[in-house]
GUDREN-762346 format. One record per atom (N, C-alpha, C): residue number from 1; residue in three letters; atom name; x, y, z. Coordinates in Angstrom, 3 decimals. Layout:
! residues N
<i=NUM | aa=ala | at=CA | xx=X | yy=Y | zz=Z>;
...
This chain:
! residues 109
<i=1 | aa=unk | at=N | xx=47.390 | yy=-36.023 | zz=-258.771>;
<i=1 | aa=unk | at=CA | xx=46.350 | yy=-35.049 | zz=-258.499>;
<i=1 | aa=unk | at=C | xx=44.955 | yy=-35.656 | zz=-258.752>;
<i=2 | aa=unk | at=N | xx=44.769 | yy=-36.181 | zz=-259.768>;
<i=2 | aa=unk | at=CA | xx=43.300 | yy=-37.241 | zz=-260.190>;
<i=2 | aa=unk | at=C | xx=42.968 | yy=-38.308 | zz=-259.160>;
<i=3 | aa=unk | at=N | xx=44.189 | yy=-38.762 | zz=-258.800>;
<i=3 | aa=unk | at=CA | xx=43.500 | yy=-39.581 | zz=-256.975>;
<i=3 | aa=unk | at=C | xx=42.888 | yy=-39.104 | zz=-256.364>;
<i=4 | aa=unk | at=N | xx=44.032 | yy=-37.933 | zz=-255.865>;
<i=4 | aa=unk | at=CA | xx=43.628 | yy=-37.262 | zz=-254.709>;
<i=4 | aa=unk | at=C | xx=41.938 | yy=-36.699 | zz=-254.948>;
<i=5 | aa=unk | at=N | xx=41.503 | yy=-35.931 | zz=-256.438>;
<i=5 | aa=unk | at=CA | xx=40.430 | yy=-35.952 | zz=-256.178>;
<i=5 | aa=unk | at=C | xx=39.299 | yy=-37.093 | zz=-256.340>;
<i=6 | aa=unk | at=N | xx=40.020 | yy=-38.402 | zz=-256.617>;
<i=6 | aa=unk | at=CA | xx=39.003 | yy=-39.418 | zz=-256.221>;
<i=6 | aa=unk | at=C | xx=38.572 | yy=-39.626 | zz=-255.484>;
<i=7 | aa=unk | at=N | xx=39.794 | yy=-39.748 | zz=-254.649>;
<i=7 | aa=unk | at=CA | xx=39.646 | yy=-40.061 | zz=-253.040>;
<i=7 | aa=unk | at=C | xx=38.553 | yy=-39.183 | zz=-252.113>;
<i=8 | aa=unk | at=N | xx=38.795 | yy=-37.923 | zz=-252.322>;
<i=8 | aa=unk | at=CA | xx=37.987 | yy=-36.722 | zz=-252.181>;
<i=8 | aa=unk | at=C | xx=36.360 | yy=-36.934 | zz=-252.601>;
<i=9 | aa=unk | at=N | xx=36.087 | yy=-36.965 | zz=-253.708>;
<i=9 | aa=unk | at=CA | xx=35.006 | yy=-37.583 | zz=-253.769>;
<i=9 | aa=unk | at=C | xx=34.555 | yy=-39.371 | zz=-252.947>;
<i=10 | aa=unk | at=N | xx=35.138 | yy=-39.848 | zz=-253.237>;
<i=10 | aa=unk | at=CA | xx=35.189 | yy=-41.210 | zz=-252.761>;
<i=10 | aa=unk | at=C | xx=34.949 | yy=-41.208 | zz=-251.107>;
<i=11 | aa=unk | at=N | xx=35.490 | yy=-40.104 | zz=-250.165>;
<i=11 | aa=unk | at=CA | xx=34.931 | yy=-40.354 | zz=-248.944>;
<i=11 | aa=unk | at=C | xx=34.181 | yy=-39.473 | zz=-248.807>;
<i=12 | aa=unk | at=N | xx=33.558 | yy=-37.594 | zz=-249.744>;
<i=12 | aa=unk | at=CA | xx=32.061 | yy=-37.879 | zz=-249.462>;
<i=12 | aa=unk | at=C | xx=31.167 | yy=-37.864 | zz=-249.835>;
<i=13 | aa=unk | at=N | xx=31.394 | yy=-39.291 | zz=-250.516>;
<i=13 | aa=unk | at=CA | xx=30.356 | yy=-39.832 | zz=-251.091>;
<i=13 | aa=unk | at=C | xx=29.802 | yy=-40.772 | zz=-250.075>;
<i=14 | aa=unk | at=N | xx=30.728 | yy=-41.319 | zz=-248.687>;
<i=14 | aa=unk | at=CA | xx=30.867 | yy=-42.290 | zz=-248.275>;
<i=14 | aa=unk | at=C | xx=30.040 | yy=-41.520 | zz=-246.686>;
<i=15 | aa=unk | at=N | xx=30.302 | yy=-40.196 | zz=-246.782>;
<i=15 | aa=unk | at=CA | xx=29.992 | yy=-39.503 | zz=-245.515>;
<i=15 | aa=unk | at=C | xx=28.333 | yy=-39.134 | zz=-245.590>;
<i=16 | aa=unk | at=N | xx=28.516 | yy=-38.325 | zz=-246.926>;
<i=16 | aa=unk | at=CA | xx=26.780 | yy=-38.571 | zz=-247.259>;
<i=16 | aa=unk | at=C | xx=25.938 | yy=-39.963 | zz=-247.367>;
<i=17 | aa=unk | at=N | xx=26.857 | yy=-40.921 | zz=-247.286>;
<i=17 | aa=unk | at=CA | xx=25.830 | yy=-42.241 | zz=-246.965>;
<i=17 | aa=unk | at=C | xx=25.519 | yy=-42.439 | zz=-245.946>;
<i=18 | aa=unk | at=N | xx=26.664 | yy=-42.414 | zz=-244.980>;
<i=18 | aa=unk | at=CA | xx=26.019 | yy=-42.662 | zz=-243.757>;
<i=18 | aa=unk | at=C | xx=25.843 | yy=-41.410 | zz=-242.697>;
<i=19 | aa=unk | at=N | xx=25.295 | yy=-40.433 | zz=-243.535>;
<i=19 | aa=unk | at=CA | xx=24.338 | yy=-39.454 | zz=-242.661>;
<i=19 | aa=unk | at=C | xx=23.030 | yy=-39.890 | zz=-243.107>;
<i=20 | aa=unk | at=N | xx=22.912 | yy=-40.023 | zz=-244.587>;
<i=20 | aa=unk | at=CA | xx=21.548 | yy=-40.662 | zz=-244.755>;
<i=20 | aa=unk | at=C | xx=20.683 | yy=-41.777 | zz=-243.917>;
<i=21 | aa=unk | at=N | xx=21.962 | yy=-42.926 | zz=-244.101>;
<i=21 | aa=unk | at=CA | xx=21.233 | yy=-43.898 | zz=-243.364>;
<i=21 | aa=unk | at=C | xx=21.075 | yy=-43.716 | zz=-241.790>;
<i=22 | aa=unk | at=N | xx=21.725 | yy=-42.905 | zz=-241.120>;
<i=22 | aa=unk | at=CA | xx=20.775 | yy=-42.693 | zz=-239.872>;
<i=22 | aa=unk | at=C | xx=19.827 | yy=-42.076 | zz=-239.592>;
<i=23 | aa=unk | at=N | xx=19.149 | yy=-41.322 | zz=-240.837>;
<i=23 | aa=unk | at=CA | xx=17.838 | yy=-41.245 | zz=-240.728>;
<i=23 | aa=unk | at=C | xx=16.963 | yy=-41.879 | zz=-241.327>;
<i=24 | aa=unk | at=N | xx=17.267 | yy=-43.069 | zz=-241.576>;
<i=24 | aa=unk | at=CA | xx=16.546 | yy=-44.304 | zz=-242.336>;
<i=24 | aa=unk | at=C | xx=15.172 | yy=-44.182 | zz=-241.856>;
<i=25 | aa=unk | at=N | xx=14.680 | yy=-44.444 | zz=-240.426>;
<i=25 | aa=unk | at=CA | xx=13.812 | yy=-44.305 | zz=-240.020>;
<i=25 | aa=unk | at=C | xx=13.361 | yy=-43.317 | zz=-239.310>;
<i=26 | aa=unk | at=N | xx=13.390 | yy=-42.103 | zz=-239.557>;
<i=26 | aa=unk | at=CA | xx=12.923 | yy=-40.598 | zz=-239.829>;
<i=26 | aa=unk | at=C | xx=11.525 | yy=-40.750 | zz=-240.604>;
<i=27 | aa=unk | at=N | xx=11.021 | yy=-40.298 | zz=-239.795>;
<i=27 | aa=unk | at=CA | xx=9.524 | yy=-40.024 | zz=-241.479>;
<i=27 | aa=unk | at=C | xx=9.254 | yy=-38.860 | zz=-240.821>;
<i=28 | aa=unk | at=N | xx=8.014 | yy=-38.073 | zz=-241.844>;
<i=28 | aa=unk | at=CA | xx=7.411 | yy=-36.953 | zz=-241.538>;
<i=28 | aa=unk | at=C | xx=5.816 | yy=-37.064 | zz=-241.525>;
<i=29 | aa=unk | at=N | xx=4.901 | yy=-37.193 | zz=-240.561>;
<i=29 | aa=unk | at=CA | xx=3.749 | yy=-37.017 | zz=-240.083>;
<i=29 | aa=unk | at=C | xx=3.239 | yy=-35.661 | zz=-239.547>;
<i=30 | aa=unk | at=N | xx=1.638 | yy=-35.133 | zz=-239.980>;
<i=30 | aa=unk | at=CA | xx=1.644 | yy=-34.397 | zz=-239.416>;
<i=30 | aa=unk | at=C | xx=2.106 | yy=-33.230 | zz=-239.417>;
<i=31 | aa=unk | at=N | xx=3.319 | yy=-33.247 | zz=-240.017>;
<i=31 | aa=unk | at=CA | xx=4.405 | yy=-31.800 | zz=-240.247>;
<i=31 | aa=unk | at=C | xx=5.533 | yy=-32.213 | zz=-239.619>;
<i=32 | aa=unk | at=N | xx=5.634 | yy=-33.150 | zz=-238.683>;
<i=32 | aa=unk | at=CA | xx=6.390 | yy=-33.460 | zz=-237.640>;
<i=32 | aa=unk | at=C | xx=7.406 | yy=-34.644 | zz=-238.150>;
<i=33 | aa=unk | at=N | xx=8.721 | yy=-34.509 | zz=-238.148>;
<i=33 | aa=unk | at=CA | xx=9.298 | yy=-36.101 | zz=-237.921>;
<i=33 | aa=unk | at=C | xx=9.554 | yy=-36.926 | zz=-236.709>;
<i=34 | aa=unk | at=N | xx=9.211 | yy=-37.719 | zz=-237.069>;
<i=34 | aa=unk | at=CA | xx=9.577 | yy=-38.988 | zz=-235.688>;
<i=34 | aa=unk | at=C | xx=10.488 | yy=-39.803 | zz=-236.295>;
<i=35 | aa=unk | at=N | xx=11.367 | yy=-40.770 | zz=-235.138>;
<i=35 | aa=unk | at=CA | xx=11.621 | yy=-41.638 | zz=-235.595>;
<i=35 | aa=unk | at=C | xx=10.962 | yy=-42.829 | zz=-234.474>;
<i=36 | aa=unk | at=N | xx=10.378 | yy=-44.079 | zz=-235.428>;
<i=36 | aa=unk | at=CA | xx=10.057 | yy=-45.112 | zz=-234.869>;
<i=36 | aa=unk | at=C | xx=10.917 | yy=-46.402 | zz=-235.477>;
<i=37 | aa=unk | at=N | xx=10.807 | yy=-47.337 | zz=-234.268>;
<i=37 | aa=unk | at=CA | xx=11.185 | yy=-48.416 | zz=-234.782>;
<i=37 | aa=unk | at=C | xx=10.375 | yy=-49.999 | zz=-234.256>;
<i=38 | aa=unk | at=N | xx=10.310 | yy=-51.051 | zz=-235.100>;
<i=38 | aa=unk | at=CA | xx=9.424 | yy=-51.995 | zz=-234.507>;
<i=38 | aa=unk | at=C | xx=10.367 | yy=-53.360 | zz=-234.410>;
<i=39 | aa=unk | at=N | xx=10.048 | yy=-53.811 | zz=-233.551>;
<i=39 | aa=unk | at=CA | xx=10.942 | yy=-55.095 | zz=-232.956>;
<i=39 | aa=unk | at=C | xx=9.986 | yy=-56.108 | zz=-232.372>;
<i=40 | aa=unk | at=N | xx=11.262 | yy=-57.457 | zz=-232.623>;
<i=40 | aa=unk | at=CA | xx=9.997 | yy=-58.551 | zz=-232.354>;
<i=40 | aa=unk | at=C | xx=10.878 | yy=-60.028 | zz=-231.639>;
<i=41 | aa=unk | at=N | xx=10.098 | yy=-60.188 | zz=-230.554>;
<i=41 | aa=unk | at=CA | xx=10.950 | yy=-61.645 | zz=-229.724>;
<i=41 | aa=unk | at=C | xx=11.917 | yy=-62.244 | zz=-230.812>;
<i=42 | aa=unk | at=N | xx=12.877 | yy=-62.748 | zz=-230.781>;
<i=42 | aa=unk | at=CA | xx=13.441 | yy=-63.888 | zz=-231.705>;
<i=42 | aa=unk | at=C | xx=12.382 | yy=-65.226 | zz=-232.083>;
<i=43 | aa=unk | at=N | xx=11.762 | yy=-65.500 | zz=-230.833>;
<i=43 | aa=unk | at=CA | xx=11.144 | yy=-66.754 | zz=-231.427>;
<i=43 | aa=unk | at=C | xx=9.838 | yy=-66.362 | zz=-232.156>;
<i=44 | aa=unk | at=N | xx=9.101 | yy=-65.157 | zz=-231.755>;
<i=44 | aa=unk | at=CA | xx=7.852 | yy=-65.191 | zz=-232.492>;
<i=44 | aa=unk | at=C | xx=8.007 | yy=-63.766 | zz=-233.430>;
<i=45 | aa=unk | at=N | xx=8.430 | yy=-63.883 | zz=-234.508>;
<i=45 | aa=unk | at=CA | xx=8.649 | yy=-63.182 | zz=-235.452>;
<i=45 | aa=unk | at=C | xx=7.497 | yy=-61.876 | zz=-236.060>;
<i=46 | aa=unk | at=N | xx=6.242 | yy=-62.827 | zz=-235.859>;
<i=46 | aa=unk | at=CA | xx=4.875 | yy=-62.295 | zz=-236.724>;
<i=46 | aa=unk | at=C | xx=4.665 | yy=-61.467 | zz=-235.223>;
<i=47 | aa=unk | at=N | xx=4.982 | yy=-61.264 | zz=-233.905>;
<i=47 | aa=unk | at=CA | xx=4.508 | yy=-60.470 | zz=-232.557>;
<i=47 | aa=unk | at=C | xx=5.458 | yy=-59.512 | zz=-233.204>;
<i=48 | aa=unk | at=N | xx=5.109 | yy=-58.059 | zz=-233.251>;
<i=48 | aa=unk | at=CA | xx=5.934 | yy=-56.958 | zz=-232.271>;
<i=48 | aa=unk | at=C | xx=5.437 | yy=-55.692 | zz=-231.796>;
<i=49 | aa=unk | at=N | xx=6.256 | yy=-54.863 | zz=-231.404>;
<i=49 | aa=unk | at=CA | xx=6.115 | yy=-53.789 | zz=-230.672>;
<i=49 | aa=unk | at=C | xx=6.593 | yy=-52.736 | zz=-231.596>;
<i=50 | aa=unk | at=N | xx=6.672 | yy=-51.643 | zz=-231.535>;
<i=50 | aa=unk | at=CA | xx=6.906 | yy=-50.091 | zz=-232.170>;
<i=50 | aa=unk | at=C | xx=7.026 | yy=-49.079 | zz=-231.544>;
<i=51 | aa=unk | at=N | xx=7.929 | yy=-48.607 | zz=-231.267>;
<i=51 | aa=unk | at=CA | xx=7.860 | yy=-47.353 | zz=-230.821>;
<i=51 | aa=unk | at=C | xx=8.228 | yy=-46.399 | zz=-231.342>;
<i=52 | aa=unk | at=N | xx=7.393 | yy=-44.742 | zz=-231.120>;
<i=52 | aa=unk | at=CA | xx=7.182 | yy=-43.562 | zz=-231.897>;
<i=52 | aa=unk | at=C | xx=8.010 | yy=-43.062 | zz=-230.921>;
<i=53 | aa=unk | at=N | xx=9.232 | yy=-41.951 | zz=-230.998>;
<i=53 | aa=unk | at=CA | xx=9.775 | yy=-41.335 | zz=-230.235>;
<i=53 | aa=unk | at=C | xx=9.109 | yy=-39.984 | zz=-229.906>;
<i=54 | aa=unk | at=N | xx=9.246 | yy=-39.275 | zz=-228.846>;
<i=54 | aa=unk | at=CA | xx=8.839 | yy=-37.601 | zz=-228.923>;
<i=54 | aa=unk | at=C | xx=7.103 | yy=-37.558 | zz=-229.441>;
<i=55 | aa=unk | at=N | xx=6.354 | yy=-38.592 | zz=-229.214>;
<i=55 | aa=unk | at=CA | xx=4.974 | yy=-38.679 | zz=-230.137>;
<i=55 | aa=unk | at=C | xx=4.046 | yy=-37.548 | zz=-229.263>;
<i=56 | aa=unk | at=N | xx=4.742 | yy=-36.579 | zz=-228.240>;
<i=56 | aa=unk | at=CA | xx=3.684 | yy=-35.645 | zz=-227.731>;
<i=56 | aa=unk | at=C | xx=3.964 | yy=-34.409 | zz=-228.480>;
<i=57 | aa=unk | at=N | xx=4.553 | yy=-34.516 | zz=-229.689>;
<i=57 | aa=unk | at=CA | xx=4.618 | yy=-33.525 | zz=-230.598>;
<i=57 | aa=unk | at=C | xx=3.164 | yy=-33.238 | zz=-231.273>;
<i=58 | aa=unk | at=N | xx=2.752 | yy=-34.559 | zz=-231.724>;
<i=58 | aa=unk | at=CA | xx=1.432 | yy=-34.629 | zz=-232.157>;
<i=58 | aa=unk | at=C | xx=1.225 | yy=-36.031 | zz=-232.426>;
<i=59 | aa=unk | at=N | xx=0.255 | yy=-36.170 | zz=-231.663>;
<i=59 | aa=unk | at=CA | xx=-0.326 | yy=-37.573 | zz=-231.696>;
<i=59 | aa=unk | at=C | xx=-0.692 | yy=-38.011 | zz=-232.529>;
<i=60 | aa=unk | at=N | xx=-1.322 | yy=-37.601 | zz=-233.866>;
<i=60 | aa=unk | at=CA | xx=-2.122 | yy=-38.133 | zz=-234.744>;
<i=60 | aa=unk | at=C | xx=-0.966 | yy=-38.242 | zz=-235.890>;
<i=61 | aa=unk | at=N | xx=-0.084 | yy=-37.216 | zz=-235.797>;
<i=61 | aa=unk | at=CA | xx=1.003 | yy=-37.699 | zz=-236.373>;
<i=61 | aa=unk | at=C | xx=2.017 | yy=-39.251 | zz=-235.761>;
<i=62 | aa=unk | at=N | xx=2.125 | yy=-39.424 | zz=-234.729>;
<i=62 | aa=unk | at=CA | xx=2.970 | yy=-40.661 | zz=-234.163>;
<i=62 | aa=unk | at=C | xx=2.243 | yy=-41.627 | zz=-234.331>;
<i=63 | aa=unk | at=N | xx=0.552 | yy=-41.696 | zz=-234.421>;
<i=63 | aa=unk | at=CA | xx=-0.230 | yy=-42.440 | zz=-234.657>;
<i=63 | aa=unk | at=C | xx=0.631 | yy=-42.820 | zz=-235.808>;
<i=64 | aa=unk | at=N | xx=0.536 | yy=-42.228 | zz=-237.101>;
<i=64 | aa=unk | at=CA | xx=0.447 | yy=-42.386 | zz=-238.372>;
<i=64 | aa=unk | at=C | xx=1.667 | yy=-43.365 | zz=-238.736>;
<i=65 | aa=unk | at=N | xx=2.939 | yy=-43.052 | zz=-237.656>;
<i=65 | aa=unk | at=CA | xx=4.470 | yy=-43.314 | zz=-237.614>;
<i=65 | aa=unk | at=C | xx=4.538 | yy=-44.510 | zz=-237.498>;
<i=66 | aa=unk | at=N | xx=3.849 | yy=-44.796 | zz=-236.188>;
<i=66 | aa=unk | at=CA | xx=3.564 | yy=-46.083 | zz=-235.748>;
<i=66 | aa=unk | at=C | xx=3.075 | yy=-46.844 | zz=-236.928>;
<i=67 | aa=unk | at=N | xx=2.206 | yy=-46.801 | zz=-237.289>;
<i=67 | aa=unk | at=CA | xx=1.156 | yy=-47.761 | zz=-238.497>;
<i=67 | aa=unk | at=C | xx=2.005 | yy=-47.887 | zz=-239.416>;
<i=68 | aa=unk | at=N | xx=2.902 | yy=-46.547 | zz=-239.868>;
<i=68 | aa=unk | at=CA | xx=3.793 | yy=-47.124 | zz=-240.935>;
<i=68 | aa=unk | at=C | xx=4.505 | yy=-48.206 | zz=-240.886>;
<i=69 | aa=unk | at=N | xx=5.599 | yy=-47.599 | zz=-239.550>;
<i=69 | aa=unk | at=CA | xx=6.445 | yy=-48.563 | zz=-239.329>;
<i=69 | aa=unk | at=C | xx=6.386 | yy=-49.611 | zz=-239.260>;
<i=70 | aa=unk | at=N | xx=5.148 | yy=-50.466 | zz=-238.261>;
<i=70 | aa=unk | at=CA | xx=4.503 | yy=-51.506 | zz=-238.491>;
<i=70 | aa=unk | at=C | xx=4.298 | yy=-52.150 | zz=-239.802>;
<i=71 | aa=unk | at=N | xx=3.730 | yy=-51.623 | zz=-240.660>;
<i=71 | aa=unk | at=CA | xx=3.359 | yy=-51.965 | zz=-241.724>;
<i=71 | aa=unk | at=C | xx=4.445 | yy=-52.251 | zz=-242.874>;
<i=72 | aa=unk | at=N | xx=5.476 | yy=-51.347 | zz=-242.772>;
<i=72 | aa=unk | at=CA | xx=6.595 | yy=-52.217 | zz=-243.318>;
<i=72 | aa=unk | at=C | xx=7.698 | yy=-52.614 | zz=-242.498>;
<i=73 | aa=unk | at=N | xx=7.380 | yy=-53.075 | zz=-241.362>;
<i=73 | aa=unk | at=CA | xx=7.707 | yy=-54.660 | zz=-240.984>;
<i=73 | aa=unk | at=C | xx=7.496 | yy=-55.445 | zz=-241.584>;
<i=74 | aa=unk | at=N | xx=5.986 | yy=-55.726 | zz=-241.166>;
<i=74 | aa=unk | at=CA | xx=5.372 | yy=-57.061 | zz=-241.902>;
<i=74 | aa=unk | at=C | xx=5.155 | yy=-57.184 | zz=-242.820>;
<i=75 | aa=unk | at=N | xx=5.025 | yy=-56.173 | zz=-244.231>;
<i=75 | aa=unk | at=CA | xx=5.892 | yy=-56.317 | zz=-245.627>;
<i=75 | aa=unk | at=C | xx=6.782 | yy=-56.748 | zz=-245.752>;
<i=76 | aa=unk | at=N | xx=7.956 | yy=-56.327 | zz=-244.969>;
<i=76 | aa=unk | at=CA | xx=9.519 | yy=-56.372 | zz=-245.299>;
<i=76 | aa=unk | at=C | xx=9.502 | yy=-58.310 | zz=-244.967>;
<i=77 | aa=unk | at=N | xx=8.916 | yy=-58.466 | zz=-243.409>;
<i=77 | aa=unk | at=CA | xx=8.951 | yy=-59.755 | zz=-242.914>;
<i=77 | aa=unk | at=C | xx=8.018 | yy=-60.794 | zz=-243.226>;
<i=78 | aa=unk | at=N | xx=6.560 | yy=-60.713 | zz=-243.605>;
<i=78 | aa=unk | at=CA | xx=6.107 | yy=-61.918 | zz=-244.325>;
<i=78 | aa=unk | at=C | xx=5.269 | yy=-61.391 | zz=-245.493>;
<i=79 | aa=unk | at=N | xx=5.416 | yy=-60.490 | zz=-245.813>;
<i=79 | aa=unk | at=CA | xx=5.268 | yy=-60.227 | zz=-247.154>;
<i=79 | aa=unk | at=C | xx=3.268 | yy=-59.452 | zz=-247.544>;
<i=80 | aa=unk | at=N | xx=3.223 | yy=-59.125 | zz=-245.920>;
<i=80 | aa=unk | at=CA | xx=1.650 | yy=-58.669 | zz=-246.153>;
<i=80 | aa=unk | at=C | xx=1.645 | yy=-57.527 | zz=-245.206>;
<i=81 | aa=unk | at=N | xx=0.786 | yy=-56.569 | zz=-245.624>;
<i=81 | aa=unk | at=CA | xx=0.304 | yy=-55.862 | zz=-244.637>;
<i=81 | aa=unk | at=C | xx=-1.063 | yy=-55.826 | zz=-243.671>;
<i=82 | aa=unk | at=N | xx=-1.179 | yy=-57.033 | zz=-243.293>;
<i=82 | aa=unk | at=CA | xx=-2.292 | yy=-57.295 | zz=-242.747>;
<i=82 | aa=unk | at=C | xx=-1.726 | yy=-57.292 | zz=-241.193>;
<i=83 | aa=unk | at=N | xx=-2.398 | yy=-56.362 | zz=-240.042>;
<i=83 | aa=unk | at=CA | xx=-2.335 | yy=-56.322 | zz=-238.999>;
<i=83 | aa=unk | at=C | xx=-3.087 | yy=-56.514 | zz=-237.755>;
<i=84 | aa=unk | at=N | xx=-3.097 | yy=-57.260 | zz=-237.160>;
<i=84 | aa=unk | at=CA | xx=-4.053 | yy=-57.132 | zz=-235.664>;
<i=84 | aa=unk | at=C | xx=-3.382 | yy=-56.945 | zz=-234.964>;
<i=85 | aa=unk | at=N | xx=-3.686 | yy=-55.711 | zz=-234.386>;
<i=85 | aa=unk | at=CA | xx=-3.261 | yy=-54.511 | zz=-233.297>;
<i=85 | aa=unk | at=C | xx=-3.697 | yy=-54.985 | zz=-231.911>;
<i=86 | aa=unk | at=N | xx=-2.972 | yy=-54.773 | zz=-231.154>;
<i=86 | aa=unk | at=CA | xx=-3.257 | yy=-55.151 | zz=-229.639>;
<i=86 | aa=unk | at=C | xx=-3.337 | yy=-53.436 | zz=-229.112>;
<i=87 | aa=unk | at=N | xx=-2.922 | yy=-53.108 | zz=-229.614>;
<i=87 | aa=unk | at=CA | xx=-3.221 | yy=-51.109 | zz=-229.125>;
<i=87 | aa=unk | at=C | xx=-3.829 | yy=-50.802 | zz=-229.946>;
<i=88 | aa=unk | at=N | xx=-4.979 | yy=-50.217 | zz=-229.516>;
<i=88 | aa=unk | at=CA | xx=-6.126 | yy=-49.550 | zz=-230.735>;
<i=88 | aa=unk | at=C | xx=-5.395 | yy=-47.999 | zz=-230.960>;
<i=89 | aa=unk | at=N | xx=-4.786 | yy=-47.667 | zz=-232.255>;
<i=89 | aa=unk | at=CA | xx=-4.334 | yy=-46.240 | zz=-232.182>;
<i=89 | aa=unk | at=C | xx=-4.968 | yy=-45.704 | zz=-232.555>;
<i=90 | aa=unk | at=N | xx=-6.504 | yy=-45.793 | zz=-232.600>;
<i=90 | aa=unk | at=CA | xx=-7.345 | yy=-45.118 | zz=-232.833>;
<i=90 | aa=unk | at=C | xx=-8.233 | yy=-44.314 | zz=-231.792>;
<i=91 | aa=unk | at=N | xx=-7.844 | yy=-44.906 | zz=-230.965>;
<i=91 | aa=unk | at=CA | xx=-8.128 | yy=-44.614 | zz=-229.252>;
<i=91 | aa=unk | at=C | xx=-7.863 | yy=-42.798 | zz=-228.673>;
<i=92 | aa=unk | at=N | xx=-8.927 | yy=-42.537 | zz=-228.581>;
<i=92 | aa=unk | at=CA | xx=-8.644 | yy=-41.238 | zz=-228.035>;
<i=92 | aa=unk | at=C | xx=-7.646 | yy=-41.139 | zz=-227.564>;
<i=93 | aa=unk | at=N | xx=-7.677 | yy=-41.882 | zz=-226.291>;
<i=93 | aa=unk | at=CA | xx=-6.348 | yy=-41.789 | zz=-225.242>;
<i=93 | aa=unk | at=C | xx=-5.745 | yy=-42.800 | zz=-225.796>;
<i=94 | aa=unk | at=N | xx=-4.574 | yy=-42.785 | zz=-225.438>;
<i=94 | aa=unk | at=CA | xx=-3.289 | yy=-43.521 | zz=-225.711>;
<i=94 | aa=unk | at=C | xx=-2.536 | yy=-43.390 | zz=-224.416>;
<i=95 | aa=unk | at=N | xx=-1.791 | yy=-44.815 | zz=-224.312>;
<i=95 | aa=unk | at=CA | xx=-1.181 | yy=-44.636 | zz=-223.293>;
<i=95 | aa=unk | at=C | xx=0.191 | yy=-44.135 | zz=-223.426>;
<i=96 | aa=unk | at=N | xx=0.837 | yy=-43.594 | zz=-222.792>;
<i=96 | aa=unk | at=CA | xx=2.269 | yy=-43.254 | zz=-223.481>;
<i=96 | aa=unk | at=C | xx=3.401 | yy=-43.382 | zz=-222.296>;
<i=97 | aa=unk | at=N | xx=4.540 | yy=-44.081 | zz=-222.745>;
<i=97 | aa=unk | at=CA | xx=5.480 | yy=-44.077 | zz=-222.130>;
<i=97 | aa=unk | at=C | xx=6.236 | yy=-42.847 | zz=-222.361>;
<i=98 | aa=unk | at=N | xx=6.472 | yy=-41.853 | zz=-221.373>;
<i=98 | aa=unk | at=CA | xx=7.170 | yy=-41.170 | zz=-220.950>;
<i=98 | aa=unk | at=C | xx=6.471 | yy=-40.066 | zz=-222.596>;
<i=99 | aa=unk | at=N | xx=7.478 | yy=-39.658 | zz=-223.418>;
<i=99 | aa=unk | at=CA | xx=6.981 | yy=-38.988 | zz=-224.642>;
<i=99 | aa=unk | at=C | xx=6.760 | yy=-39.517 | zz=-225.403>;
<i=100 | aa=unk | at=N | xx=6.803 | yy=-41.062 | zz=-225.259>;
<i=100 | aa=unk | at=CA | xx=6.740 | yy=-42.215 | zz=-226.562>;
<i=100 | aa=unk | at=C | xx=5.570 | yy=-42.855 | zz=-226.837>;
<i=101 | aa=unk | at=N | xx=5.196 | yy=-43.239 | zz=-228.480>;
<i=101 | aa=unk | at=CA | xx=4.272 | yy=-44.017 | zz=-228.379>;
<i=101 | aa=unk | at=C | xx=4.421 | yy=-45.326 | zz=-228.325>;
<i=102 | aa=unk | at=N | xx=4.206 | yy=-46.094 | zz=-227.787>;
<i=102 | aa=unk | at=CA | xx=4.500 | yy=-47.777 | zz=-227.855>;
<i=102 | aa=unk | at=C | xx=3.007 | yy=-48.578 | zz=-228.081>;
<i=103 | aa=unk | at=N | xx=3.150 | yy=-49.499 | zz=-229.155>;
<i=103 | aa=unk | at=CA | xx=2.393 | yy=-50.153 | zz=-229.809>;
<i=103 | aa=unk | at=C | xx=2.074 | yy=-51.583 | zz=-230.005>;
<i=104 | aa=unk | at=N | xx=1.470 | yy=-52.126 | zz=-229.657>;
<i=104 | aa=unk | at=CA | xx=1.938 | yy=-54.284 | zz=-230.227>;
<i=104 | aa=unk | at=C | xx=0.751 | yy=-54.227 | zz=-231.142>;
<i=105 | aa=unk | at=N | xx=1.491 | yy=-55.118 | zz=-231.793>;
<i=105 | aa=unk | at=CA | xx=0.454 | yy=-55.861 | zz=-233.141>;
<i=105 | aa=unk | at=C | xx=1.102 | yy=-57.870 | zz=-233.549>;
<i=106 | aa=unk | at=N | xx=0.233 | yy=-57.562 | zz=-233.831>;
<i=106 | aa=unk | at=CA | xx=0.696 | yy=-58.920 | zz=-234.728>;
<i=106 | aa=unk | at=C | xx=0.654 | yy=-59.522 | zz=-236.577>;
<i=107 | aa=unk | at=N | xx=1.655 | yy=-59.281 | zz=-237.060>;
<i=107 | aa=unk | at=CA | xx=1.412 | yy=-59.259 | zz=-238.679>;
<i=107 | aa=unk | at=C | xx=0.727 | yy=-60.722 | zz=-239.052>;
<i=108 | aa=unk | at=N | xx=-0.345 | yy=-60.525 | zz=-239.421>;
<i=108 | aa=unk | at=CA | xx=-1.381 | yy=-62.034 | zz=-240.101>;
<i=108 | aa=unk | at=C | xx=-0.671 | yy=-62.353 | zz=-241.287>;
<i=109 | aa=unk | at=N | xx=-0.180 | yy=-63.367 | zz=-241.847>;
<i=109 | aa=unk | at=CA | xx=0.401 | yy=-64.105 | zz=-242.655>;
<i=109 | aa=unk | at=C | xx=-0.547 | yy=-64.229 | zz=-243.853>;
């Protein structure tokens, strides 16, 4: 009987993990959650891109999503948060793919 409720605990403990981790990259801006994510060529590591999903929820919130995400990239990947942006998201207009925000930067070393 003491297995069985190990086991019991033991898978959900295992189920609440991985509901968590698929909202790893969930945040809340704005009032709003997005999820973004930022990616980068294989060969040039310090280039990438970001994208804010659904960012016509509120812009100034996906703005915010974006910058995060970015920003711990290039924490996570060279250890700074120093950025030069090739999309000004400060820009009134923004261009947007479809409901998305899409972003390039480059993390300065």
């Amino acid at each position: 009987m003491m297995t069985r409720i190990m086991i019991l605990f033991a898978v959900v403990g295992l189920v609440a993990a991985c509901g968590s981790q698929s909202r790893m990259n969930y945040y809340e801006f704005d009032g709003v959650h997005f999820s973004a994510k930022a990616k980068s060529p294989r060969r040039e590591k310090n280039s990438f891109t970001v994208r804010v999903r659904n960012a016509t929820r509120s812009l100034a919130g996906a703005r915010q999503a974006a910058h995060y995400e970015a920003t711990k990239y290039c924490v996570s990947t060279f250890g700074s948060s120093d950025i030069a942006w090739e999309t000004d998201l400060g820009a009134e207009e923004l261009t947007l793919s479809g409901d998305d925000l899409e972003a390039a930067g480059t993390c300065l070393e």
